[in-house]
NUMARNU-778649 format. One line per 10 residues: number of its first residue (from 1); their letters; for each residue x, y, z of N, C-alpha, C. Coordinates in steps of 0.05 Angstrom, whole numbers, plus 5000, padded with zeros to 4 digits. Atoms other than C-alpha are relative to their C-alpha. Example, Ala and Ser with C-alpha at 12.3 -4.5 7.8 and 13.67 -1.06 7.14 Angstrom:
<banus>
1 = AS = 5018/4976/5000/5246/4910/5156/5018/5024/5000; 4984/4976/4999/5273/4979/5143/4985/5022/5014;
</banus>
This chain:
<banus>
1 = XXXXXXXXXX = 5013/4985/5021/5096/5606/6190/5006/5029/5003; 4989/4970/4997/5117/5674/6179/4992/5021/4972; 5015/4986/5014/5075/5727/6146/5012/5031/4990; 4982/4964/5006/5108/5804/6117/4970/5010/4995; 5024/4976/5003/5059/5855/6127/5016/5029/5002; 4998/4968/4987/5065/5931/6131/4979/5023/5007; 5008/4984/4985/5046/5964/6180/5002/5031/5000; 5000/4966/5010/5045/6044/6145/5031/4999/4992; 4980/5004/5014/5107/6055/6141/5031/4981/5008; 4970/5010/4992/5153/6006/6177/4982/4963/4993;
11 = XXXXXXXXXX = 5010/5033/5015/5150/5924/6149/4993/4986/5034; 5017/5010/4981/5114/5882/6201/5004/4967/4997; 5001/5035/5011/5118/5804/6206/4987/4977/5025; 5017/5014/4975/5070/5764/6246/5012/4966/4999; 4992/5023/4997/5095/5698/6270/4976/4978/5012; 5014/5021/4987/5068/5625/6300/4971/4998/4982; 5023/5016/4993/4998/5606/6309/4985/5026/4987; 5021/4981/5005/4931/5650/6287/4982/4983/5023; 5024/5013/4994/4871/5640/6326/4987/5019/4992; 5032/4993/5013/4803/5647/6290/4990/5017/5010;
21 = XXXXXXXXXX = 5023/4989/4985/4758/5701/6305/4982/4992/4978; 5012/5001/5024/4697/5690/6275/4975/5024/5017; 5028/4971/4996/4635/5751/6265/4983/4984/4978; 5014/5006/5016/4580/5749/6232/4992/5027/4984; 5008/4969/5023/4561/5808/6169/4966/4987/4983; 5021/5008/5016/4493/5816/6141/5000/5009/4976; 5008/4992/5022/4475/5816/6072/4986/4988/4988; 5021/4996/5025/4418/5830/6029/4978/4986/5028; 5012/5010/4984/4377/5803/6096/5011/4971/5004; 4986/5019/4992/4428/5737/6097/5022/5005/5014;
31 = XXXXXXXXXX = 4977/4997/4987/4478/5731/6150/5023/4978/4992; 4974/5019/5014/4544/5705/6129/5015/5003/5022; 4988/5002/4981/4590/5678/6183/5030/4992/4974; 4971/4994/5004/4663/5703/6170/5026/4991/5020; 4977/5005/4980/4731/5678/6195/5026/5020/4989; 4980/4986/4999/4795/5722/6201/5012/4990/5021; 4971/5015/4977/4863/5698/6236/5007/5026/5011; 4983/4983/4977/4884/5737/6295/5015/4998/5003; 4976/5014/4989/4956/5730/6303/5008/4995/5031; 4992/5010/4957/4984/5696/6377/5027/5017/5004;
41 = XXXXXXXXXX = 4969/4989/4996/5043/5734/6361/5004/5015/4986; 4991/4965/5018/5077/5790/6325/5031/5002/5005; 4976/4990/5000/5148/5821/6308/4998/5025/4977; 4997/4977/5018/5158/5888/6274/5021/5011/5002; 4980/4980/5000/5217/5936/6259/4987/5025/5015; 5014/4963/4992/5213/6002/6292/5023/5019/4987; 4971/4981/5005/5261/6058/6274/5014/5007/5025; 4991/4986/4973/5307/6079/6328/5001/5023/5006; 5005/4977/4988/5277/6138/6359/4978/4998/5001; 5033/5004/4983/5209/6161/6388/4981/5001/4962;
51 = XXXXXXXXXX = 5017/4999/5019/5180/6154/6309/4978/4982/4996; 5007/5022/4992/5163/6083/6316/4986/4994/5017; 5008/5007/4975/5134/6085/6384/4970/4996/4988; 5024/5001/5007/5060/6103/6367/4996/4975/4983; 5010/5018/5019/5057/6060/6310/5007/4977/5011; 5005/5023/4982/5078/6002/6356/4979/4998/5019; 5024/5004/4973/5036/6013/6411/4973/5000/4978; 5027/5004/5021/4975/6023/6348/4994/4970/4998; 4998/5029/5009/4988/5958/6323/5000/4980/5019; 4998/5023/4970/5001/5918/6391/4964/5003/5010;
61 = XXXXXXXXXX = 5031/4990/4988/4929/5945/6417/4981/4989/4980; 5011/5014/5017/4896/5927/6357/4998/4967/4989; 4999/5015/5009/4918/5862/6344/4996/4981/5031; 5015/5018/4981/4913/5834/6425/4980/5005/5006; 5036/5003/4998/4841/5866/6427/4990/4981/4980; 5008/5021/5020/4823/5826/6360/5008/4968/5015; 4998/5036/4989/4856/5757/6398/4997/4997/5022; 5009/5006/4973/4816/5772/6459/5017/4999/5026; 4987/4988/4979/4857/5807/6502/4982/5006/5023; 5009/4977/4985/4829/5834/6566/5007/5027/4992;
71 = XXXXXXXXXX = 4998/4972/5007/4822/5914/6559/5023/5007/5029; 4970/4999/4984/4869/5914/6622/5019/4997/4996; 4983/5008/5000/4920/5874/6605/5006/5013/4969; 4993/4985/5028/4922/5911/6530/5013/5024/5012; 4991/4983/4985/4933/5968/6572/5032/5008/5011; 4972/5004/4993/4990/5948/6610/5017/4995/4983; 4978/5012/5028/5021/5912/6548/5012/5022/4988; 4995/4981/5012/5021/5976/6514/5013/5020/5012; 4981/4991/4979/5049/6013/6570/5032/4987/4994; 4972/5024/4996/5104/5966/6577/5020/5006/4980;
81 = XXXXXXXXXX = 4987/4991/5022/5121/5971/6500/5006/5023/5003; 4999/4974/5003/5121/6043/6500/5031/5010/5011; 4990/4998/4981/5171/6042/6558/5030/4988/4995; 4976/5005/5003/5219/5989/6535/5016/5006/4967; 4986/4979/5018/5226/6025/6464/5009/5022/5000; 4987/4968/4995/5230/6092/6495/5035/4993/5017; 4976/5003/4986/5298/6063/6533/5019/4986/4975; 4980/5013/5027/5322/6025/6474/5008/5022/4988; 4982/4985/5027/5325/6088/6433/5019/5021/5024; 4991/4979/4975/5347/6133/6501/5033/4989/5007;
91 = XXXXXXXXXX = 4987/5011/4987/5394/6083/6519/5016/4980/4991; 4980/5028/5025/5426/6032/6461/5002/5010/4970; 4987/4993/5030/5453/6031/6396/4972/4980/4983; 5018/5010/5019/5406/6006/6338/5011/4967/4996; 4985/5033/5008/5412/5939/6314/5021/4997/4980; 4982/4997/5025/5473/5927/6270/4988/5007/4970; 4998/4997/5031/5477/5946/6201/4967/5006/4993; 5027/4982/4998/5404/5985/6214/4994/5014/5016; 5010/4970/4986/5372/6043/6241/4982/4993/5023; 5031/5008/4986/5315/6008/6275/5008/4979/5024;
101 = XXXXXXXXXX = 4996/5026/4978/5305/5951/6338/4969/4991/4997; 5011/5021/5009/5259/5901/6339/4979/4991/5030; 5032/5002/4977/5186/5900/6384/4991/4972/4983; 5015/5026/5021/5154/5831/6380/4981/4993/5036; 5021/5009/4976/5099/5803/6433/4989/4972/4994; 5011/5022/5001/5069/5737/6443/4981/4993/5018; 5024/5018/4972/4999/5701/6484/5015/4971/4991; 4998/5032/4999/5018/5634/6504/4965/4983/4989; 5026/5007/5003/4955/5587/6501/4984/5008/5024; 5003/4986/4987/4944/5611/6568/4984/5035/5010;
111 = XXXXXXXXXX = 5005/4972/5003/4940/5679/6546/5021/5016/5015; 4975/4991/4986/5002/5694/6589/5013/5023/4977; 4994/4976/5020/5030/5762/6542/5045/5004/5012; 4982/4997/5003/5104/5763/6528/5009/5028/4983; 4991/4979/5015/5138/5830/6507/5026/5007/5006; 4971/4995/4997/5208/5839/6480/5001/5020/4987; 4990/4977/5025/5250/5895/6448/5021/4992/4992; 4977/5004/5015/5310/5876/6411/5018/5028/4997; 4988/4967/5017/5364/5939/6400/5032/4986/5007; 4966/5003/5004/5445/5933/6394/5017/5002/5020;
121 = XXXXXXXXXX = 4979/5001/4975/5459/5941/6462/5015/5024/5012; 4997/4968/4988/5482/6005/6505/5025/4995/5018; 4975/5012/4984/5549/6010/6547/4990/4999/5029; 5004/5012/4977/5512/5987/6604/4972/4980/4999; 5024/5017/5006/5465/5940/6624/4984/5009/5013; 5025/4995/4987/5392/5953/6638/4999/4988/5029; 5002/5004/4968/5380/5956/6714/4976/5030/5009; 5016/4982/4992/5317/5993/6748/5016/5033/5015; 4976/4973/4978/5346/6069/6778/4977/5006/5021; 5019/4983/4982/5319/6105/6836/5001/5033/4991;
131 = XXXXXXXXXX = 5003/4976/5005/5312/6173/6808/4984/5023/5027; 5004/4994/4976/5297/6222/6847/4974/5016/4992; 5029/4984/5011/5221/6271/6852/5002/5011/4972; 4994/4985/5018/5238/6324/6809/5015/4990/4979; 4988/5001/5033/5278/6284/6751/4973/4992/4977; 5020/5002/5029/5241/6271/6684/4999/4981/4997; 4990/5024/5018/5269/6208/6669/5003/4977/5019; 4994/5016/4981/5283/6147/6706/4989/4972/5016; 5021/5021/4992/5227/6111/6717/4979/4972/4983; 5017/5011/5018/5210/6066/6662/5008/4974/5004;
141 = XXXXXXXXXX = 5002/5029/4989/5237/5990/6688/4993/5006/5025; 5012/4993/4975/5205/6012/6755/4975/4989/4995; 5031/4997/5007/5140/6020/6718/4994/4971/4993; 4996/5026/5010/5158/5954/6684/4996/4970/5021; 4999/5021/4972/5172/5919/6751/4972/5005/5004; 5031/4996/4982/5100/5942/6778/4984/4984/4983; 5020/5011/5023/5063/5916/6712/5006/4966/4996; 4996/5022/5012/5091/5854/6695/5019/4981/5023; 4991/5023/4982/5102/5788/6732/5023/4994/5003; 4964/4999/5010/5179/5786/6709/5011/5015/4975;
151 = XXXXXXXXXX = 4986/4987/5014/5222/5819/6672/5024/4999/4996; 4972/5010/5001/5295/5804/6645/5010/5013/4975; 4982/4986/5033/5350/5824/6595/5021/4966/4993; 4984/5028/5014/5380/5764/6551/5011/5013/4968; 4982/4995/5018/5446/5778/6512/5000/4982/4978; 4993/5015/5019/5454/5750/6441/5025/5002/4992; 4978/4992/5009/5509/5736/6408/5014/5022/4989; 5000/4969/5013/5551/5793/6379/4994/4991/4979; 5009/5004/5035/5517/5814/6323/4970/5006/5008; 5026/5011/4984/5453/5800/6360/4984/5014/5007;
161 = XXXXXXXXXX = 5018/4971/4988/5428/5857/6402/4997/4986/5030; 5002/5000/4972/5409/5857/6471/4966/4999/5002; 5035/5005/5004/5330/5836/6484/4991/5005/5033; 5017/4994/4974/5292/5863/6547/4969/4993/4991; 5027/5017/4996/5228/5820/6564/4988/5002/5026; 5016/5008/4978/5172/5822/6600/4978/4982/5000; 5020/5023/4998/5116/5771/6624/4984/5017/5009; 5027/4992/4993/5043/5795/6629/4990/4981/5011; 5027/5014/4995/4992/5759/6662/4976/4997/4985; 5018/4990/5023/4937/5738/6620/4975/5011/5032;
171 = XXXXXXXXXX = 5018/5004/4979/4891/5739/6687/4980/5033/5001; 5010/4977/5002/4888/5817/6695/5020/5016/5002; 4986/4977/4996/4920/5883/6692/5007/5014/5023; 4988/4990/4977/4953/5928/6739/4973/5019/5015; 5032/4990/4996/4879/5964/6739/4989/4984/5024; 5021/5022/4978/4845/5902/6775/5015/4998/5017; 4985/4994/4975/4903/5892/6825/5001/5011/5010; 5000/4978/4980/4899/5961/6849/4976/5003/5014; 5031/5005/4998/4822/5952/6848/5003/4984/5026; 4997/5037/4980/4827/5881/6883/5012/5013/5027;
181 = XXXXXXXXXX = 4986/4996/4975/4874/5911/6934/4981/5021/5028; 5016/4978/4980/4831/5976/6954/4975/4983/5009; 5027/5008/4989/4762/5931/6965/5009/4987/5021; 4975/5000/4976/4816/5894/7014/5006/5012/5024; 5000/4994/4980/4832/5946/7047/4974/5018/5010; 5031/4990/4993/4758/5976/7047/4980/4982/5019; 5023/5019/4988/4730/5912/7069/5020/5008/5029; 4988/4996/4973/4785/5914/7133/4994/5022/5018; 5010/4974/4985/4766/5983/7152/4971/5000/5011; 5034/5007/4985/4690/5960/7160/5000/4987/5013;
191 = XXX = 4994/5018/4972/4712/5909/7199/5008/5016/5024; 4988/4979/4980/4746/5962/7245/4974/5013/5013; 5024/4987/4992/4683/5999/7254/4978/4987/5010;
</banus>
């Protein structure tokens, strides 16, 4: 099932499954119980360059809070995006015969969070760098590696583009891990004493 929406100014197209939210609205002192489809998934155009970015990361935040995202893992997700469109436009050519590349995300039933970028491919292949203190740049599949459970690049045919993916956890964000770790090593240090 495949839906065209627009998203301001770039076209939008939600894929798969919906799951239900349902609310309830009062009126006139009667409550009416409402249903609206959350999409499990998503694909949008972006433009190639930082124009697109916001309005992806808007729309991604919005639409896995509505299908019951954790506020962590929205977090990271949106990170993540931010990160592998800022290198698509830094670092590849657009998608053929367009200006733009191609953000799309998915929850399993799980809730497991999939996030790709689609772009035309760059004369090299994506590989984490070690940059050094002082550069600007450099650090954005680093950030990628820390956040997300895996991460890969899968070539399409020519014509195709080049797609960098990552796997979220639906469990928790890079927040509660750091959390989880310090009470860890807080509890060990009272042990010490």
């Amino acid at each position: 099932m495949r839906q065209d929406r627009w998203g301001g100014r770039f076209p939008a197209h939600s894929l798969g499954a919906f799951i239900p939210w349902r609310g309830a609205k009062e009126v006139s002192g009667v409550a009416l119980v409402v249903a609206q489809e959350v999409p499990t998934s998503s694909t949008m155009t972006v433009p190639h360059g930082p124009a697109g970015v916001g309005v992806a990361r808007r729309r991604m935040r919005e639409e896995l809070l509505a299908s019951g995202a954790p506020d962590a893992v929205v977090d990271d997700a949106v990170l993540i995006l931010s990160e592998l469109l800022s290198n698509a436009y830094r670092h590849a050519r657009p998608l053929l015969n367009s200006q733009s590349v191609r953000a799309s995300w998915s929850r399993d039933a799980q809730g497991e969070l999939t996030i790709a970028v689609t772009d035309g491919g760059g004369p090299t292949r994506p590989l984490p760098a070690t940059p050094s203190v002082s550069a600007r740049g450099g650090r954005g599949l680093a950030i990628i590696s820390a956040l997300a459970r895996d991460w890969g690049v899968r070539s399409g045919s020519p014509g195709e583009g080049v797609t960098v993916w990552a796997l979220l956890p639906a469990s928790s964000g890079f927040s509660d891990r750091l959390a989880a770790s310090l009470q860890l090593d807080l509890a060990s240090i009272d042990e010490l004493a």
